[in-house]
N, C-alpha and C positions, 0 to 999 in steps of 0.2 A: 243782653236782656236782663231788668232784673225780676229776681221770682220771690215773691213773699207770700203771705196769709190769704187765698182764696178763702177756706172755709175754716174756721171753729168749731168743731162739732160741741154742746154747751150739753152738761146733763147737769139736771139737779130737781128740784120739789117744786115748781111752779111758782107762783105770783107770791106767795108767802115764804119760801121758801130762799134758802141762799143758793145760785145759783154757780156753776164754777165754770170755770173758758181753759179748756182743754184740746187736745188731738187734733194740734195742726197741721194742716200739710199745705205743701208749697204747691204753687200755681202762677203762672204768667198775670202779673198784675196790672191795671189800668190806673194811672192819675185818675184821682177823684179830687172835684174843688166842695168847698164848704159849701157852698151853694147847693150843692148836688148831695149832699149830707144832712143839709136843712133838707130838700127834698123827699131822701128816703122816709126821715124820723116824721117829716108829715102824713108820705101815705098810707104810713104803719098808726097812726093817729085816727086817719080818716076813715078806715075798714075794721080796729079789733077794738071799737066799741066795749063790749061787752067784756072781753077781756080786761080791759083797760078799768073801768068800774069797779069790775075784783080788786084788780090791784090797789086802788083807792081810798083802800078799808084798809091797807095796810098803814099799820104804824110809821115806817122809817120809809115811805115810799118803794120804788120798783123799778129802780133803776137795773139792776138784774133782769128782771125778766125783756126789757129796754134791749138791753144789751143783743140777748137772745135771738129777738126778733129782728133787730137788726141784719145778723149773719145771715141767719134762717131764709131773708127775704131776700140777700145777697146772693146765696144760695140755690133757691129757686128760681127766681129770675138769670139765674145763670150771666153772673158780672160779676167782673173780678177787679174792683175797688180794690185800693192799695189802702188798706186798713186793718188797723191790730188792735184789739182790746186789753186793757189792762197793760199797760206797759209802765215802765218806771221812768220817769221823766224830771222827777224832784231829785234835791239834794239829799232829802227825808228817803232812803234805800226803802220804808217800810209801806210809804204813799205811792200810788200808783195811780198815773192817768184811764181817764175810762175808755177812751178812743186816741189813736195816733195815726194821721193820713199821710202817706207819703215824705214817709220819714224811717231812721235808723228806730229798730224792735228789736228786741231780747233774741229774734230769729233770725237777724241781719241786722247786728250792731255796727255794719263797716260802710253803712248806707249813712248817706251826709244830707245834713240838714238842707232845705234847697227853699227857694221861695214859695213853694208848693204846698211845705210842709205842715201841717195844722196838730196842735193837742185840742182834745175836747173835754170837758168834763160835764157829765150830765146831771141831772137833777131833776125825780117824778116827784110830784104832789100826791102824799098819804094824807091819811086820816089827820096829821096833826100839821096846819098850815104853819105854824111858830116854826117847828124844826124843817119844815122846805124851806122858808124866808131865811133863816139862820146859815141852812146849807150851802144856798145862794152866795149867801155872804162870802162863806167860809172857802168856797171853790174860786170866788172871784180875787181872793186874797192868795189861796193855796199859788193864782197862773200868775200870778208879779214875777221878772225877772229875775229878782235876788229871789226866788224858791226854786227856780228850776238850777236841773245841772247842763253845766254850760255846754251840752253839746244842743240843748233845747233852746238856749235862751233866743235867739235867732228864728225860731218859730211863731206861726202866728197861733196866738191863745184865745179860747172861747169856753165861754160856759153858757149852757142850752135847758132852759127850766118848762117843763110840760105841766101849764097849770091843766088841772079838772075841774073845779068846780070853786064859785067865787059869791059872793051874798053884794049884791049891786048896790043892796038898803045901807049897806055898809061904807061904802066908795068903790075907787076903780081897782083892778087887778092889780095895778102897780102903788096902787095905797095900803092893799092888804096883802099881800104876796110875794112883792118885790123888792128886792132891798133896796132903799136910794143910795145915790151917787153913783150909779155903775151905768148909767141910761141903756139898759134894754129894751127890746124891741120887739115888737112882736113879727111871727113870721108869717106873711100875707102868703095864701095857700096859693097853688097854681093847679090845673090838670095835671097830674102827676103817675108818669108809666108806674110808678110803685102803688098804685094802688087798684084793687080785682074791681073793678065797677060792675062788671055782671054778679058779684056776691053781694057786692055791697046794696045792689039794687033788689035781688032775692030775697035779703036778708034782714030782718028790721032792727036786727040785734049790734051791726054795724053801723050804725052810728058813728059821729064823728064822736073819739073818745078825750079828746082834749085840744089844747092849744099850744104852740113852740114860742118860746121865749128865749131872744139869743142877745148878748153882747159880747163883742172882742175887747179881751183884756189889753191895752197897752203900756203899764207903765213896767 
């Protein structure tokens, strides 16, 4: 059987704040496919509204707090996704992936790459739509095979942009937001067990707080 990262426990200052991914402990973990990763980061979209807005005011975006809520909801829903944050997956020892699904972690480097395996790199929309479009870029070039180290390169690569908010007068999403040539995709929502529908329905403040934007890198 193998055991990796059930929970993260994540402390840090909130939506503005830099967040850190700390105090893990091992647990019986389950295959997760990307599919089901698009899933969570949607129902986590579709219920913290409000939260999500905060974060939107931010400058460099909030992919940290992302991160957070991610485990958190792992967490609570009590599912033990085979998922690690932050791991080092480049040649660059200093660059680090934001998610790695069912593959070798800093806490089980003797775990072998398998077709299952997924990096992700995330990307929130801040205050300044230039440096998410720019970031986009930047993550999508970061997942090229000659960047990874080669126990990655065998992996499947993705990068996941959560626009908020977009000026229509202006063009579409992927005219202002999007970097070309990567052809992302938007993620068509489903009912989704990750998301409280009795809060969301209580609460007016839960709003849906954005949209998932995904392409697989493959060259």
């Amino acid at each position: 059987m193998r055991f990796t990262t059930r929970r993260n426990v994540v402390s840090g200052l909130g939506l503005s704040g830099v967040l850190g991914l700390a105090g893990i402990r091992p647990a019986a973990a389950d295959v997760v496919t990307i599919d089901q990763f698009k899933e969570l980061i949607d129902g986590i979209l579709a219920t913290k509204g409000s939260l999500i807005a905060a974060g939107a005011t931010v400058e460099n975006g909030w992919e940290k707090w992302l991160q957070k809520a991610i485990i958190d909801t792992l967490a609570e829903k009590h599912i033990t996704y085979d998922l690690a944050p932050e791991q080092h997956v480049y040649d660059n020892r200093d660059a680090t992936a934001d998610f790695v699904g069912n593959g070798p972690t800093k806490d089980n480097p003797n775990v072998a790459v398998t077709d299952k395996t997924f990096v992700v790199e995330l990307k929130c929309q801040g205050r300044n739509a230039s440096l998410f479009k720019a970031g986009l870029e930047i993550d999508c070039n970061k997942l090229r095979k000659r960047e990874m180290n080669a126990a990655y390169q065998s992996a499947r690569r993705y990068v996941f942009g959560v626009v908020v908010a977009w000026e229509p007068s202006k063009g579409t999403v992927e005219s202002q937001l999007l970097p070309k040539g990567h052809g992302f995709q938007k993620y068509v929502p489903m009912k989704s067990r990750f998301q409280d529908q009795k809060q969301a329905a209580n609460d007016k403040s839960t709003d849906r707080g954005g949209d998932l934007y995904w392409v697989e890198v493959t060259q």
